[in-house]
N, C-alpha and C positions, 0 to 999 in steps of 0.2 A: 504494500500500500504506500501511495504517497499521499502527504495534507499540503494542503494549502492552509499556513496559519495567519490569520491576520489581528497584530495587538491595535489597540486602539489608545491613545491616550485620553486623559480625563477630558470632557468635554465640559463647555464651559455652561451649558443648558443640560443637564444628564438628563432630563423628561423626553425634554425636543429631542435628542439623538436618539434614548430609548423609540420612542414614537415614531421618527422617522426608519430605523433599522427593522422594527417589526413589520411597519406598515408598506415600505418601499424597496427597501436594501433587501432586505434577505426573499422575498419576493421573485426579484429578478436573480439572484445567488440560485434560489431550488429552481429556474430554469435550466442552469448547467447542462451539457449533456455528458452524458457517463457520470455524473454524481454520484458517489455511494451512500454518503453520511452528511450531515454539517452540524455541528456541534458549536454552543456558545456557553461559555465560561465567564462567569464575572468573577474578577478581583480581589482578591481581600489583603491587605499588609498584615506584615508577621511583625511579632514581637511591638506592636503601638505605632509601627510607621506605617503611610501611605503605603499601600499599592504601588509599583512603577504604572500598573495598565489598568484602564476601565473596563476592557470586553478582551477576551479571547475568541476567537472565531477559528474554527476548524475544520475544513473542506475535503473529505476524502477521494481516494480515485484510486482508481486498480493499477495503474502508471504514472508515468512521469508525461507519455505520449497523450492519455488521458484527458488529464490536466493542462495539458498544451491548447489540446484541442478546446475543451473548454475555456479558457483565457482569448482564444482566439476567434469562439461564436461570437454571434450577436447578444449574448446574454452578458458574455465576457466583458465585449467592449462596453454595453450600457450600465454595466457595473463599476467598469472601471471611470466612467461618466460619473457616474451618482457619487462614488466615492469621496473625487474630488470636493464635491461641494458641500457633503453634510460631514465629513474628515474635518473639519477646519482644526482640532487641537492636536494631531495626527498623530499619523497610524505606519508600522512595521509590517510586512512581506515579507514570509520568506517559506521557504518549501524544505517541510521534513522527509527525505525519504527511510520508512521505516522496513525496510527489506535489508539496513544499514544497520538496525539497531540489534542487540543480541540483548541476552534475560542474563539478568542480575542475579 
């Protein structure tokens, strides 16, 4: 499997982004093709500090090739549209491949 994980930083409206993410953003995300899973994680800080992040978001796919292709639909690009503009306290990319990782 690989993910697509994306951190988000704190936002300066957390209602507004909550609202927008459910109502618009992830919406056009479970368009994907070849999706397996998306998974959202909120933040909490250890030991009495902040968080570094607000959201976790975590995109599966059976490939890397997968994953490509989705980034590369039309869902891909309208996402990566939308991003832009409701991101404004911003947000980390980056791709786990878990075929990499061995058991502890």
């Amino acid at each position: 499997m690989v993910r697509l994980i994306v951190l988000y930083s704190q936002p300066e409206d957390p209602a507004a982004f909550d609202a927008h993410y459910r109502d618009v953003h992830a919406p056009i995300v479970r368009r994907y093709p070849n999706l397996v899973s998306m998974r959202l994680t909120r933040a909490d800080g250890v030991g009495g500090r902040p968080a570094a992040f607000y959201l976790m978001a975590e995109m599966s796919f059976v490939s890397r090739a997968d994953l490509d292709e989705a980034l590369a639909s039309e869902p891909g690009r309208e996402s990566g549209r939308d991003l832009r503009m409701f991101a404004q306290a911003g947000v980390t990319l980056f791709v786990a491949d878990d075929e990499a990782a061995t058991d502890a």
